[in-house]
N, C-alpha and C positions, 0 to 999 in steps of 0.2 A: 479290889478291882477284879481279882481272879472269881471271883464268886460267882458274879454278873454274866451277862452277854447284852449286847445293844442287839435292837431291834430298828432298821430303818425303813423307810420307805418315801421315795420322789418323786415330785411332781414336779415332770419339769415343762417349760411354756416355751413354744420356739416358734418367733413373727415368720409368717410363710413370705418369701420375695418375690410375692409379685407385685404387680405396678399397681394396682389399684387394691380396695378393700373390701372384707367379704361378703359384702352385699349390696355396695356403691359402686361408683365409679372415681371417688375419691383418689388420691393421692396417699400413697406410704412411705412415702420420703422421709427420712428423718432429718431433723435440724430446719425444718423448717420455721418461721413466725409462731408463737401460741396460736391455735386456732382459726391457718391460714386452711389447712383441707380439711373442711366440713363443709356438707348441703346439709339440705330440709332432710335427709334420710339418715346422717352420722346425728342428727340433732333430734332425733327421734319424734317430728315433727305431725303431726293429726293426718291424717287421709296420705303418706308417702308408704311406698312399697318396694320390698327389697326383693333383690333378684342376686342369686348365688353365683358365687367366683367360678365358673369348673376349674382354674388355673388351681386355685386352690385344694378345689377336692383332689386331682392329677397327684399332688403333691404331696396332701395326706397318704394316699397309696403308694408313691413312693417308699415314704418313711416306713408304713407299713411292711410292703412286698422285702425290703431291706433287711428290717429287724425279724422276718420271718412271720408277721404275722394272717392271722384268717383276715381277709377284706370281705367286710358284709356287705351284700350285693345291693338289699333293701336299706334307704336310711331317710331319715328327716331330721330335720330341726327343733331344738323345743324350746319355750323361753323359760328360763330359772329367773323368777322375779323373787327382786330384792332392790333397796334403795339404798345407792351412794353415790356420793356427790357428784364423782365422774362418770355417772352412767345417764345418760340423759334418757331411755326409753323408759328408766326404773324395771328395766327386766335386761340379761344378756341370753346373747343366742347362740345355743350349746348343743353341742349332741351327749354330753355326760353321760347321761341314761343310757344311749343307745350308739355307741362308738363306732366309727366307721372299721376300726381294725382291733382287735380283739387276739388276746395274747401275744405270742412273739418271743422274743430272748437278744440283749446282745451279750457277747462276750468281753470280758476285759481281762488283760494281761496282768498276773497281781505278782509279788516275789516268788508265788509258789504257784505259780504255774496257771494255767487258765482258767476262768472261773465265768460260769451262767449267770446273768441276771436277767431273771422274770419277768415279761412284763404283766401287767395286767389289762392294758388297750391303751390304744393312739385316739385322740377323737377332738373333731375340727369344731371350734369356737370362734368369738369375737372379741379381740383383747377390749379394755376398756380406756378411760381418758386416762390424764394422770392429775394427782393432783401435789402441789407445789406448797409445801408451809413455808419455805424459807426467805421468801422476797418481801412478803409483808407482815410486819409485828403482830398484824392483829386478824389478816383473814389469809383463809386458803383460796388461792389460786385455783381452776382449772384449765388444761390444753388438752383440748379432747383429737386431737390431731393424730392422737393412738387409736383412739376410740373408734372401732371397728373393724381394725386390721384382723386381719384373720391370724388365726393360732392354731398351731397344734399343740395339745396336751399329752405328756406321755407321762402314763404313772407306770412305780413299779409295785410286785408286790413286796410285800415287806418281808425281803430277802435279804437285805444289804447287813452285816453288823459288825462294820466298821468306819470309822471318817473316812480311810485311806480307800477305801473300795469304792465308798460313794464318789470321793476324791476321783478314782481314773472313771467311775460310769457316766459323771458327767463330760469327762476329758474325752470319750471315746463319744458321746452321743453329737459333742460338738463337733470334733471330726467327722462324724457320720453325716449331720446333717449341712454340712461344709462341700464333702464330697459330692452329696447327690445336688447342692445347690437349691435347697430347699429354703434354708434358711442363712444370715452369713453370718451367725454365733458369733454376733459383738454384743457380749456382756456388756460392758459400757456403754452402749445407745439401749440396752432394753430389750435388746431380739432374744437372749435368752436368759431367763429367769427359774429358779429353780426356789422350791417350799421342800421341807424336809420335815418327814412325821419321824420320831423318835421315841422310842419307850428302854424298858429294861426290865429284864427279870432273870431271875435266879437259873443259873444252868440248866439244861435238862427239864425247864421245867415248859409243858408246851404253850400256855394260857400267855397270849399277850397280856401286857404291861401298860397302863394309863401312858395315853401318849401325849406329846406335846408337839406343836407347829411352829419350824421357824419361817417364816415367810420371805419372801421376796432378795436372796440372795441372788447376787449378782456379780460374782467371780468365783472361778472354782475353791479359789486359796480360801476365802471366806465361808463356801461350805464344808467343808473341811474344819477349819476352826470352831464354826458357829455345832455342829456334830459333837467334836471332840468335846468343848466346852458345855454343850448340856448333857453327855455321856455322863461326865464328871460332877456336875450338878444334881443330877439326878441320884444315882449315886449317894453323895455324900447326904441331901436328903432322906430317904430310907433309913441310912446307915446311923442319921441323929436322930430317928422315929418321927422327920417328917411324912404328910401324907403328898401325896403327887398329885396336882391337880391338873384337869384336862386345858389347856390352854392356847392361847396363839402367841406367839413372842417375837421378835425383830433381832436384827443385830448391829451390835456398835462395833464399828470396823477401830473406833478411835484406840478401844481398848479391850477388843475381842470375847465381849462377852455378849449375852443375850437379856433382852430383858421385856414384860407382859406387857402386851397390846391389853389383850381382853383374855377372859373366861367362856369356854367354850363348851355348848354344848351337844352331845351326837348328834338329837334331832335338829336337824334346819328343814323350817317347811317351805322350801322355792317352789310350793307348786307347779313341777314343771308341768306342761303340757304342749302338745306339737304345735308350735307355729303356724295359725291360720294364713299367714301371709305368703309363705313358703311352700313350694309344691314340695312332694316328697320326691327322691330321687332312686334310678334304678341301675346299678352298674352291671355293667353285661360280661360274659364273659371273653368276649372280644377285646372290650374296651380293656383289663386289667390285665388280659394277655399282651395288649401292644404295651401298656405304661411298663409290665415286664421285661419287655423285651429291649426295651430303650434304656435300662438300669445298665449302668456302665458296672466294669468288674470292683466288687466289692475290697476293700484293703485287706480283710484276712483271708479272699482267695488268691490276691495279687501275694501276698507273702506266703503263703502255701505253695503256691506255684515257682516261685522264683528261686527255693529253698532246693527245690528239686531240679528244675532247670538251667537255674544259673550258679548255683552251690554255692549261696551267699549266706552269708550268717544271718542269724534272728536281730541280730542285732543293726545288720546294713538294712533287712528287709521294714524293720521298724521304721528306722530312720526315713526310708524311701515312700513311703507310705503313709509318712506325717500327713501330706496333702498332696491332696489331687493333679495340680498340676505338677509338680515335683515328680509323681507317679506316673505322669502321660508321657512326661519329658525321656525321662529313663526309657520306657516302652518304648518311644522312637530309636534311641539310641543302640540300643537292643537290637533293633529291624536293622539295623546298619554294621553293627560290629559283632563279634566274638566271645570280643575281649568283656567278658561281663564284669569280673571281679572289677578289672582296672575301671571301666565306663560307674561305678558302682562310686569307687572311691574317689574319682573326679568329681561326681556327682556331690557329694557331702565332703566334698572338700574345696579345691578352688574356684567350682563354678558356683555352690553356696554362698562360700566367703565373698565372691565379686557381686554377687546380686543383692547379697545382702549389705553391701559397700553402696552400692551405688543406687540401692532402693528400686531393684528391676526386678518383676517377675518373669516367670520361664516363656511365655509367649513372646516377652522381649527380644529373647536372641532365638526365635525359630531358625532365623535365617544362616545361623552361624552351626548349626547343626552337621554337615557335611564336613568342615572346619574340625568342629572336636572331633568326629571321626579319627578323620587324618590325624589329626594331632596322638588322638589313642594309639593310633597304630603306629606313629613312629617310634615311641617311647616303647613300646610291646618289642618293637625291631631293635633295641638297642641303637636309635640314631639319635635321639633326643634323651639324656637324661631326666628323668624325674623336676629334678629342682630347677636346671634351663627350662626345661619344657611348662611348669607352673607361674615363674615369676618374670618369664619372658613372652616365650610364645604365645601363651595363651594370653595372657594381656591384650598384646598386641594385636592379636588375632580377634579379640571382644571391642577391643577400639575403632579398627579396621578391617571387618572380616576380608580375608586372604587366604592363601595356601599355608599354611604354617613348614610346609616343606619349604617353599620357596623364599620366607621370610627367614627360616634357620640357614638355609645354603647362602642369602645374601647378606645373612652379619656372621655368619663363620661360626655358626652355632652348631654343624652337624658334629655328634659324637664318633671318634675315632676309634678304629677299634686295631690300627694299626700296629703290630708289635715294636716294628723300629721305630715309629715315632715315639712311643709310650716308654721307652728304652731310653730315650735319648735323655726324655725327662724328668725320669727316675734319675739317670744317671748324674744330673745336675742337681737335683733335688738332696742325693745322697751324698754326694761331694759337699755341699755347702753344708752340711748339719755331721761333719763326723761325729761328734761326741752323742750324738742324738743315736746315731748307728751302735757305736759303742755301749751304749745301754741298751739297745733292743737284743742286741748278741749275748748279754748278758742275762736276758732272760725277760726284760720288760717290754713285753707282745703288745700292749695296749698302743705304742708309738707308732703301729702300723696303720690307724687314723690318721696321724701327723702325717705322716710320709704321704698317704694317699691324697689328704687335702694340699698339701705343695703343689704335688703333682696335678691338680686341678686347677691351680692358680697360674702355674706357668702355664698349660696347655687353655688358658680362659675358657673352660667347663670342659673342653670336648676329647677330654680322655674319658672315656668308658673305664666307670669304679672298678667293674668285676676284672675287669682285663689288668687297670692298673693295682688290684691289690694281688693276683695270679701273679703278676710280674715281680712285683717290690717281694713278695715272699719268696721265690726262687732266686733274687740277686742276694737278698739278704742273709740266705741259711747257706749261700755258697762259699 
């Protein structure tokens, strides 16, 4: 294996969300009836004419202006004619040739540190129908209800040369395209699809490698496997003086191997040429300034910035920047508190855990927003312990938004910081457990836990730890 290097390269397919399709007025709903949204124009029908989404081009530039790429100002449409079953014009309508965005890079997080992937262009198409073998023994199905949703294509160059790295590029692209809401990267309906070209050659050596295509995966876990798995194929091929031949191949999730569609050869003649039907289009500099300008902040400037401003770790800044609203949520909370660490750790902790309990997202408790404020800042003051404040107040306060001060002062939740009181309680606490003291005096420091947690149980939470383990060590070594 040390001998090798893999060579990869993605294509990945991501349904754009908007409401109709790329040159319809059709419907992109999924889950729809088989073949409930199609006209005379998704049916590729004699004398029908298609007229282009801008929602969709808007979108393309997005993804583009994001990934840092050039947007070409000049574009058209071409048809790449070819015949399959679920294409009913017998040609699809692509810009391939002539990409609306042109290079780029994202970045992804690897164990050794950051690392560039290339692109080679973003460029807007028409997905196609799908077709269905498994309902009847003996014919294919089609639902062309996909059939001319708009797509963007993003390949990269064949820079990737490992599963694990294609593994986070596509984790990071879904993210990306999640964020900007371009697409909603559910693998599972089909919105995003990923093909993986693969080869291999000997270290050092520059000349690619006969490559092979696995096609239409459709979870990351999967390309990742389906990578790994023809790495090693490949491979051991070679290594028994087979020859490698150019191919298309699929993957069996049942038992994670790959196995040949077809034989493939470089030349494919799709005759493209531009789409008489289609005007060509012209983006202005205006126009790609405003779609600019309306790009909310990207996840590795929000964790560049929060690293320095709020002095959180790589590790809180990741977390917070999973997803977007998760990101907005924080931002607000920020405009309100201080307390960034604590708002940080609240955040990926019991307001995660409750949302993720109760199946709520962050728009759901906008309103409770002032609420954790307060709630932050008691616990910051030392009036609300930690663990009251988590499995109390803030409950309650997400049940019934409230004051969370005024819900602690009317169950007698405020923390004490009183020394006589905390005195009182030691003092009963140490009285009932001699023998417990008698070992601590002896040298067994760990029972000063014990001691602390008595004392939380008589005072029902509201002795303050710091105060009550200050105390219990100064009665103790007297």
């Amino acid at each position: 294996m040390g001998k090798y290097e893999a060579v990869i390269g993605l294509e990945i397919h991501a349904q754009l969300s908007t409401e109709s399709k790329l040159f319809c007025g059709d419907a992109t709903r999924f889950g729809a009836a088989p073949n409930a949204h199609v006209s005379p124009i998704t049916l590729g029908h004699p004398g029908t004419l298609p007229k282009t989404n801008t929602k969709a081009i808007e979108y393309a530039i997005k993804m583009g202006l994001a990934c840092g790429c050039n947007i070409a100002q000049e574009n058209y449409f071409a048809r790449k004619n070819y015949f399959y079953p679920d294409l009913p014009k017998g040609y699809q309508i692509s810009q391939h040739t002539t990409p609306i965005c042109v290079g780029g890079n994202i970045v992804i997080n690897t164990a050794n540190g950051e690392k560039s992937i290339q692109l080679n262009r973003i460029h807007l198409e028409e997905d196609a129908g799908k077709s269905i073998h498994d309902i009847s023994p003996i014919n294919t199905l089609i639902d062309l209800n996909r059939a001319g949703t708009p797509l963007i294509e993003l390949v990269t160059e064949p820079c990737i040369h490992s599963a694990e790295d294609a593994f986070l590029f596509v984790t990071e692209v879904r993210k990306l395209v999640r964020w900007l809401a371009v697409c909603d990267g559910n693998m599972e309906e089909g919105s995003l699809r990923c093909d993986a070209n693969i080869s291999i050659r000997l270290k050092g050596d520059p000349v690619l490698g006969t490559r092979v295509e696995v096609k239409n995966l459709n979870s990351i876990r999967n390309i990742k496997k389906a990578i790994e798995f023809e790495i090693e194929r490949l491979i051991q091929l070679i290594e028994t003086g087979g020859t490698i031949i150019q191919q298309t191949r699929s993957f069996d999730a049942s038992n994670d191997t790959t196995f040949s569609i077809r034989d493939k050869e470089d030349a494919n003649d799709y005759r493209y040429f531009p789409d008489p039907d289609l005007a060509p289009f012209h983006l202005t500099d205006e126009y790609i300034a405003s779609i600019k300008a309306a790009l909310p902040s990207l996840p590795n400037e929000l964790k560049a910035a929060w690293k320095v401003a709020f002095g959180l770790s790589a590790y809180d800044t990741e977390q917070l920047c999973e997803h977007k609203g998760e990101a907005d949520f924080f931002i607000k909370l920020t405009q309100q508190t201080k307390h960034y660490k604590a708002a940080a750790n609240w955040m990926l902790g019991p307001i995660r855990a409750y949302l993720n309990e109760k199946a709520l997202g962050y728009s759901d408790i906008e309103g409770s927003l002032p609420y954790l404020v307060e709630l932050f800042n008691l616990v910051e003051a030392g009036q609300l312990n930690f663990s009251v404040a988590s499995n109390k107040v803030f409950k309650a306060v997400m049940e019934q938004p409230q004051s969370p001060s005024e819900y602690a002062k009317a169950n007698n939740l405020i923390q004490t910081q009183s020394s006589e009181s905390i005195a009182n309680w030691i003092d009963e606490v140490l009285s009932a457990n001699p023998e417990k003291v008698a070992e601590y005096k002896k040298g067994k420091r760990g029972l000063i836990g014990l001691f602390v947690g008595e004392v939380k149980k008589k005072s029902k939470g509201t002795a303050d730890p710091q105060k009550t383990t200050q105390l219990l060590e100064q009665k103790l070594s007297s």
